[in-house]
C-alpha positions as CSV (number, residue, x, y, z in Angstrom):
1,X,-22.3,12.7,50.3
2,X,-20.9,10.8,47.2
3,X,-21.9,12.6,44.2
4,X,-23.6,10.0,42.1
5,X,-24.5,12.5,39.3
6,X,-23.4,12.0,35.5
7,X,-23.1,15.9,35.4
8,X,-19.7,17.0,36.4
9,X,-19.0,20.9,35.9
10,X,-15.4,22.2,37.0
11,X,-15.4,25.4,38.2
12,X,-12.6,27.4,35.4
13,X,-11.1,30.2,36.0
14,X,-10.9,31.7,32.8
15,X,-11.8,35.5,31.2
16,X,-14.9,34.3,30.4
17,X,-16.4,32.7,33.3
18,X,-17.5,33.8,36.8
19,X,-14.8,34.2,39.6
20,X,-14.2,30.6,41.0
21,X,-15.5,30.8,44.8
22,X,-16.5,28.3,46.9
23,X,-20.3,29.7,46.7
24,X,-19.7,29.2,42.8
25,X,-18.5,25.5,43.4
26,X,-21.5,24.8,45.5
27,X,-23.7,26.1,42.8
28,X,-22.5,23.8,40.4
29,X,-23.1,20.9,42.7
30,X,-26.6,21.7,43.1
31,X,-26.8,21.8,39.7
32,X,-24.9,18.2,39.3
33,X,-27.4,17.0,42.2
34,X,-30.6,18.3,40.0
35,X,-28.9,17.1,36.5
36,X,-28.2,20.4,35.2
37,X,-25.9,22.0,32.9
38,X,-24.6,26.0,32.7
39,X,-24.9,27.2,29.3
40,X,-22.2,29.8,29.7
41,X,-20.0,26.4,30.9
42,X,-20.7,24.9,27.7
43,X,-21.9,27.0,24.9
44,X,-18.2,26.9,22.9
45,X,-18.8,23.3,22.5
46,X,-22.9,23.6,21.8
47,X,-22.7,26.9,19.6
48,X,-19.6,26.8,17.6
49,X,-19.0,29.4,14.9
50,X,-19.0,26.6,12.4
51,X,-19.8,23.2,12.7
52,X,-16.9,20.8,13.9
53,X,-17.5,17.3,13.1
54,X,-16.9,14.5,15.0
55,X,-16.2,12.6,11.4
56,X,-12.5,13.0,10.0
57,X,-11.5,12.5,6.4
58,X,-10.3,8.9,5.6
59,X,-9.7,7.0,2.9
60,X,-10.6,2.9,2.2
61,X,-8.7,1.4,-0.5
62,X,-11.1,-0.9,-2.9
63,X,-8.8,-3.8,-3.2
64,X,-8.1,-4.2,0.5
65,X,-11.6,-3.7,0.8
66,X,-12.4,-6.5,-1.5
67,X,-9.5,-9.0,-0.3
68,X,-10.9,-8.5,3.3
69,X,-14.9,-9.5,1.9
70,X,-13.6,-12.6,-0.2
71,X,-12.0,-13.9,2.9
72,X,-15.4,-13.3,4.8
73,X,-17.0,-15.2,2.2
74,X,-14.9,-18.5,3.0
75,X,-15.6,-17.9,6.7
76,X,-18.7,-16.1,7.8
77,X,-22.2,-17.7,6.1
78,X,-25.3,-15.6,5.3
79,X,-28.6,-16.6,6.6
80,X,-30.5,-15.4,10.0
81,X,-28.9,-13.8,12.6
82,X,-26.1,-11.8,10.5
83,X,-28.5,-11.4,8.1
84,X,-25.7,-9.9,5.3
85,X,-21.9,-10.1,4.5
86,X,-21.5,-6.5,4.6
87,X,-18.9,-4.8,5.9
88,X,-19.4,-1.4,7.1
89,X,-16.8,1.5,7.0
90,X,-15.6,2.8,10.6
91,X,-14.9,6.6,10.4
92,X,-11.8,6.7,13.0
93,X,-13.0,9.8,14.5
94,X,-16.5,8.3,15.3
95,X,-15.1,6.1,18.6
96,X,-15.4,2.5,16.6
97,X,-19.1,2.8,15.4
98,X,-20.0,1.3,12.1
99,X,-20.2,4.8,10.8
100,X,-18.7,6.7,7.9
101,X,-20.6,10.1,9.1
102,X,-22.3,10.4,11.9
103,X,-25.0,10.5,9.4
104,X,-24.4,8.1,7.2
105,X,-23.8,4.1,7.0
106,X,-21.3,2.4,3.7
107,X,-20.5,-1.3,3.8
108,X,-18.9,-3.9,1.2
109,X,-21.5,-6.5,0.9
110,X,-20.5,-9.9,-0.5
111,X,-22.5,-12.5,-2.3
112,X,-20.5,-15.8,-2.8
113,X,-21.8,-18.2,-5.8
114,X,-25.1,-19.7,-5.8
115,X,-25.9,-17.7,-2.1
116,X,-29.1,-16.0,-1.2
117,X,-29.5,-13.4,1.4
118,X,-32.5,-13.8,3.2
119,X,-35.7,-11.7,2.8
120,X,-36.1,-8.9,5.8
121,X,-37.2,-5.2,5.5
122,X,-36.6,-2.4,7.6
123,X,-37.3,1.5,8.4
124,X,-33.4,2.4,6.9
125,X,-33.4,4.0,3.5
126,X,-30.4,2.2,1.7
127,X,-29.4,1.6,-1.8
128,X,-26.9,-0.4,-3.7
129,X,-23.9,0.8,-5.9
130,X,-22.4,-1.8,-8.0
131,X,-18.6,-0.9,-8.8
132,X,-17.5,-4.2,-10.5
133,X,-18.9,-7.7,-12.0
134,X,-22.6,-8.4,-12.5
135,X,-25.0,-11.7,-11.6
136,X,-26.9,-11.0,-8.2
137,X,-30.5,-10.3,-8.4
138,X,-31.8,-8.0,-5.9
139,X,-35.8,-9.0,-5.3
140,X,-37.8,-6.3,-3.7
141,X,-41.2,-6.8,-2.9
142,X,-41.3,-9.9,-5.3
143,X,-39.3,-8.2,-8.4
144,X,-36.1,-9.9,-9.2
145,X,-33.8,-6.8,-9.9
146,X,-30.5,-7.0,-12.0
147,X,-27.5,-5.2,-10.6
148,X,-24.4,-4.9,-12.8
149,X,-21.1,-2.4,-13.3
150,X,-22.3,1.3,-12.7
151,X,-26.0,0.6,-11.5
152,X,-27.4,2.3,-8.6
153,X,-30.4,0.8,-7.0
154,X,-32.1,2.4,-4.4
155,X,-34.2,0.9,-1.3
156,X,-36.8,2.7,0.0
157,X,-37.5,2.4,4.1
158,X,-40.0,-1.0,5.1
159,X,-39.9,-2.8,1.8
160,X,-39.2,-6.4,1.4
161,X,-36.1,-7.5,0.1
162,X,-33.4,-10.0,-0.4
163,X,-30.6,-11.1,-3.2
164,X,-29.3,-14.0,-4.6
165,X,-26.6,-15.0,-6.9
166,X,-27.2,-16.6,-10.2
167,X,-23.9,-17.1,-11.0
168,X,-20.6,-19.1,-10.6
169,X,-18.7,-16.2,-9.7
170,X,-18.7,-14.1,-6.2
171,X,-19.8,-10.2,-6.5
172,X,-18.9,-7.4,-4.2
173,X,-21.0,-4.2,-4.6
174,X,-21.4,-1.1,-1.6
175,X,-24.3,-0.7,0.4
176,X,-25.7,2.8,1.7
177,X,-28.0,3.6,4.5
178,X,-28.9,6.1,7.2
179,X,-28.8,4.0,9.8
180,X,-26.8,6.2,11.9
181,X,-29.0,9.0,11.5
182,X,-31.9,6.9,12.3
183,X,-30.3,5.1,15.7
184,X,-29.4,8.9,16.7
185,X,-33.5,9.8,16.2
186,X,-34.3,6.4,17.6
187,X,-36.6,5.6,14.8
188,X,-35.2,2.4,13.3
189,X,-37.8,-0.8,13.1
190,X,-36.5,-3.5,11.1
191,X,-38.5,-6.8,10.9
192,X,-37.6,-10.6,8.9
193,X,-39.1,-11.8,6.1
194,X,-39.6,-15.2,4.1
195,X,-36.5,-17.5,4.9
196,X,-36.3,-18.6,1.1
197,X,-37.7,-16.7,-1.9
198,X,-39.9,-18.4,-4.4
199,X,-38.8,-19.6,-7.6
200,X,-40.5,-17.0,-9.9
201,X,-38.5,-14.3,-8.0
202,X,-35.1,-16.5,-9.0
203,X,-35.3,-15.5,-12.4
204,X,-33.1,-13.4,-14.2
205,X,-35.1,-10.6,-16.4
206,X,-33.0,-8.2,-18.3
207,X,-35.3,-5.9,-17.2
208,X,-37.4,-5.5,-13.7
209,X,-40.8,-5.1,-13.8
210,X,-40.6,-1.3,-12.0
211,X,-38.4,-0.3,-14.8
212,X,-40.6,-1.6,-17.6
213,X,-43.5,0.8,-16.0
214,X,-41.1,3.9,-14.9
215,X,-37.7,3.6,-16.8
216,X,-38.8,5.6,-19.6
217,X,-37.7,9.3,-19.7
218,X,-40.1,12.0,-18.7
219,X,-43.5,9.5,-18.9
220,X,-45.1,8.8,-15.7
221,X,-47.9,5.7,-15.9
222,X,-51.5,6.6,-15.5
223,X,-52.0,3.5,-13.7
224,X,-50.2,4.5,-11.1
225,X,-52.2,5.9,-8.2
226,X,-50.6,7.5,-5.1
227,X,-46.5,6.7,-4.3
228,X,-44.6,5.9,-1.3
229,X,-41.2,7.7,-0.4
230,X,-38.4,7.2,-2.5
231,X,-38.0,6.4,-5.7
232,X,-40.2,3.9,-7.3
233,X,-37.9,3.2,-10.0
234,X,-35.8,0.3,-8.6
235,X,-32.8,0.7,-10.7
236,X,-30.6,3.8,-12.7
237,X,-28.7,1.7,-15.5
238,X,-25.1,2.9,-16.3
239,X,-25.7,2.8,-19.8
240,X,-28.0,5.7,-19.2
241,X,-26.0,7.2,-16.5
242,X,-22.7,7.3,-19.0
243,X,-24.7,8.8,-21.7
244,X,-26.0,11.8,-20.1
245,X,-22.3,12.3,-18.5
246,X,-20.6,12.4,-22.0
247,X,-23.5,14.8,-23.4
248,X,-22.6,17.4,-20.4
249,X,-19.1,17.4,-21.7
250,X,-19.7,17.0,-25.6
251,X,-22.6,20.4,-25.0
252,X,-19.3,22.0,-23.3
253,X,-17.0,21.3,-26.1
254,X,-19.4,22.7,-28.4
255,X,-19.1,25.8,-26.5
256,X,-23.7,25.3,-25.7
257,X,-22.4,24.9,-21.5
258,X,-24.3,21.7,-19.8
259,X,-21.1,21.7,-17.3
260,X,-21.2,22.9,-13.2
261,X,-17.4,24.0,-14.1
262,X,-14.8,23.2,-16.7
263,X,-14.4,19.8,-17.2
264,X,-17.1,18.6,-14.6
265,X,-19.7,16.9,-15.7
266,X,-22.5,16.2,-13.1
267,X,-25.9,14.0,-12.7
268,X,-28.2,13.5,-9.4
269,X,-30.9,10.5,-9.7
270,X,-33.9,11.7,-8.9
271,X,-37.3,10.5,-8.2
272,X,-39.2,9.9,-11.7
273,X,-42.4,10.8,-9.7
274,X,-41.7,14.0,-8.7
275,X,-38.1,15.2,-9.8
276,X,-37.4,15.1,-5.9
277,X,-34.2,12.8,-4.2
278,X,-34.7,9.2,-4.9
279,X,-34.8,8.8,-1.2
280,X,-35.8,11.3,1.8
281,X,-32.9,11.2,3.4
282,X,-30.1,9.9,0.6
283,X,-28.7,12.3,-2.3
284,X,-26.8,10.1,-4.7
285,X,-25.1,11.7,-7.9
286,X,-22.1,11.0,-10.0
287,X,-19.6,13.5,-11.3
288,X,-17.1,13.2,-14.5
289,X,-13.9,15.1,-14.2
290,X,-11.9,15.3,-17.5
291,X,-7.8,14.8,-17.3
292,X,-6.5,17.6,-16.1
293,X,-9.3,19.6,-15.0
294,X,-9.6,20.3,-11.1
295,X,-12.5,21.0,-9.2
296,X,-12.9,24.5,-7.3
297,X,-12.6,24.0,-3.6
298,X,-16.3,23.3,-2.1
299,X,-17.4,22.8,2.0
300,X,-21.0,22.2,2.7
301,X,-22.9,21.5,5.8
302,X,-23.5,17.4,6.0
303,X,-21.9,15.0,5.0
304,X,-20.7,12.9,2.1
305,X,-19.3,9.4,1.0
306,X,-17.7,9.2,-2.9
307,X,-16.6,5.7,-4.5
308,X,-14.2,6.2,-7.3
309,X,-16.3,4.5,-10.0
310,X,-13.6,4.5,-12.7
311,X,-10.2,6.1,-13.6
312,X,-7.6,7.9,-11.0
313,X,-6.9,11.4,-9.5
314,X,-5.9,13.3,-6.4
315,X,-8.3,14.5,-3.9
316,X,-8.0,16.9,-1.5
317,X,-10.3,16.9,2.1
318,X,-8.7,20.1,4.3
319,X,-5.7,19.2,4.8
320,X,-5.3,15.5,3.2
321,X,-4.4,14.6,-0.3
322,X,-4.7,11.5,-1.6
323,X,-4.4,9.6,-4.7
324,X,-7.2,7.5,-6.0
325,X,-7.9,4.7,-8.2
326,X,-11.5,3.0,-9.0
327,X,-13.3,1.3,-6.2
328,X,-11.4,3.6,-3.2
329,X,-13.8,4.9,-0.8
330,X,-13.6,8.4,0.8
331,X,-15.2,10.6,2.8
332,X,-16.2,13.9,3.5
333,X,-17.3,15.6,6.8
334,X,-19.6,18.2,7.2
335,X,-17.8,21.9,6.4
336,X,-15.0,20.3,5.1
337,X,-13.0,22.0,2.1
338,X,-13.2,19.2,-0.6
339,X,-11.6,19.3,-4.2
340,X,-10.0,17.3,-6.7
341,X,-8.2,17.3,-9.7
342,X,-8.6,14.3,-12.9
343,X,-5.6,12.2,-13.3
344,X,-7.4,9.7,-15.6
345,X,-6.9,8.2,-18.9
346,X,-7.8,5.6,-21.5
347,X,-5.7,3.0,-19.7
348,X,-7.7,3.2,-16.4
349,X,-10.8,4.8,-17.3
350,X,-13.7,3.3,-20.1
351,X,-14.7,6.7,-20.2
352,X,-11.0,8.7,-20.3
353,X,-11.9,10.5,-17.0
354,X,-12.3,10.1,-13.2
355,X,-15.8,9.4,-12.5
356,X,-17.0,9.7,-9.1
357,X,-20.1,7.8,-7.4
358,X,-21.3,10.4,-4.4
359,X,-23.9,9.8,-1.5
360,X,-24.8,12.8,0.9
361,X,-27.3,13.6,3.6
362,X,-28.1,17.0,2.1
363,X,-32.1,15.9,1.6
364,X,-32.4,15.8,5.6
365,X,-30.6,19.5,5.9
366,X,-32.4,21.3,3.3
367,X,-35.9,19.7,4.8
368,X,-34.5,21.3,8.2
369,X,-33.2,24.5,6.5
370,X,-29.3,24.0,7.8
371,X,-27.8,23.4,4.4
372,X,-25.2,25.6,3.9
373,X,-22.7,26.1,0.2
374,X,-19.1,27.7,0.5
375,X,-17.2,27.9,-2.6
């Protein structure tokens, strides 16, 4: 009889495994027949002694990135069906998905002059990181949002939303979800929305209306009731983001600390509700590394995505090393020894020194207990 099964198990001769016999090979094929599976064939693979990821350090370089979405945005339109102009990165060890990590989704979204991208929500938790330029409005549940150089604006899962571009001028910005950790849970609903916006959400506020009731430091409004995940604040302005960054290392210089090491400045947003991530299953933070200082070699369990925000270094991922300049997009798999030294100055960095946008899935392993630190 054909054996129809999707369970194959070879019978190996090897130290660790029974002695191959042919009542051992029929064994396993009444185990193929019944669809099951040996541990002892299989544990090295299920229960290694650390994890192994699928993932493999790789490295996108911005302005072939950027070249790539421009050309996009003469060919491919935005509207239903597509939905966005985005991009996504392809992790080569990850067999072609649309996946940096096997956790986490990163895309270059593109918003030519004029354009708006339609309204839709879904159960994803994203956010947007602006790297360069300013003029697209992002308008989530009805409040036009500005997003300009150094912003980070998350998106809380099953809220309406949907940018347009004020301007005469194109703008590239990266997108970050969990859409691969949701498709591997199967627990993705995603849903359209409005095909235009209305014309009070076109304007152009300096400020949105969630930051006028939570963007003010350590004050939480009354009138606020209960909150939904995430972060209700809708955008972390640079301005504010730089400041606290060159306090860190101004505290250090003063010999009072306020650096994780030497020269490394570090800042997570976080929820202005209650301290927590600013989304349930997104960590975002940006790091400062002075010239010359190097970072002590780090592995973690989960994974990561970094954006080289400004300035230029090296970076070292086990056992690749790379140079990078702003924009460049790297990543790091889960257990991964990941370091990197400052190679910045005043003639490619506003601040003097390598600042590094980083996204993580560590929320979903410290809520399961599996986060691991090795340094």
């Amino acid at each position: 009889m054909t054996n129809t099964s999707p369970v194959h198990i070879p019978a190996v001769d090897a130290p660790d495994q029974p002695d191959v016999t042919p009542a051992l090979k029929d064994l396993y094929r009444g185990f193929e027949q019944e669809l099951l599976v040996p541990l002892w064939t299989e544990i090295g693979d299920l229960m290694p002694a650390h994890p192994r990821s699928r993932a493999v350090p790789h490295l996108w370089r911005w302005q072939r990135l950027r070249r790539l979405a421009a050309e996009a945005g003469d060919l491919v339109p935005v509207g239903r069906g597509g939905e966005r102009r985005a991009i996504a990165l392809a992790n080569p060890g990850l067999g072609g998905r649309p996946f940096a990590t096997p956790t986490l989704w990163a895309a270059i979204q593109y918003l030519m002059p004029g354009e708006d991208a339609p309204e839709h929500r879904h159960a994803q938790h994203a956010f947007r990181f602006v790297v360069e330029g300013k003029g697209v409005w992002t308008v989530v549940g009805g409040d036009p949002v500005p997003m300009r150089r150094g912003d980070f604006l998350p998106q809380a899962g099953w809220n309406w939303h949907a940018h347009h571009n004020a301007t005469a001028e194109p703008m590239a910005w990266i997108d970050g979800l969990d859409i691969p950790f949701q498709y591997v849970t199967e627990s993705q609903f995603f849903e359209f929305g409005r095909d235009e916006i209305g014309e009070t959400e076109r304007t152009t506020p300096e400020r949105s209306r969630s930051e006028r009731l939570w963007g003010h430091p350590g004050l939480r409004p009354l009138s606020v009731g209960a909150v939904a995940p995430g972060s209700p604040l809708l955008a972390y302005k640079w301005e504010f983001t730089d400041r606290a960054l060159a306090d860190q290392l101004a505290m250090e210089a003063e010999k009072y600390g306020g650096t994780v090491e030497p020269g490394h400045a570090a800042v997570r947003y976080t929820n202005p509700h209650n301290g927590a991530d600013v989304l349930p299953t997104i960590r975002a933070e940006i790091h400062r590394i002075v010239r010359g200082a190097e970072t002590a070699p780090v592995r973690e369990t989960g994974s990561s995505v970094y954006q080289v925000f400004d300035g230029s270094g090296t970076v070292t991922v086990g056992d690749t090393t790379w140079s990078v300049t702003r924009g460049d997009l790297f990543v790091v798999p889960s257990w991964v020894p990941f370091s990197v030294k400052s190679e910045a100055g005043d003639t490619d960095s506003d601040s003097g020194a390598l600042d590094l946008f980083r996204f993580s899935d560590s929320p979903v392993f410290e809520a399961l207990q599996l986060d691991r630190t090795d340094k």
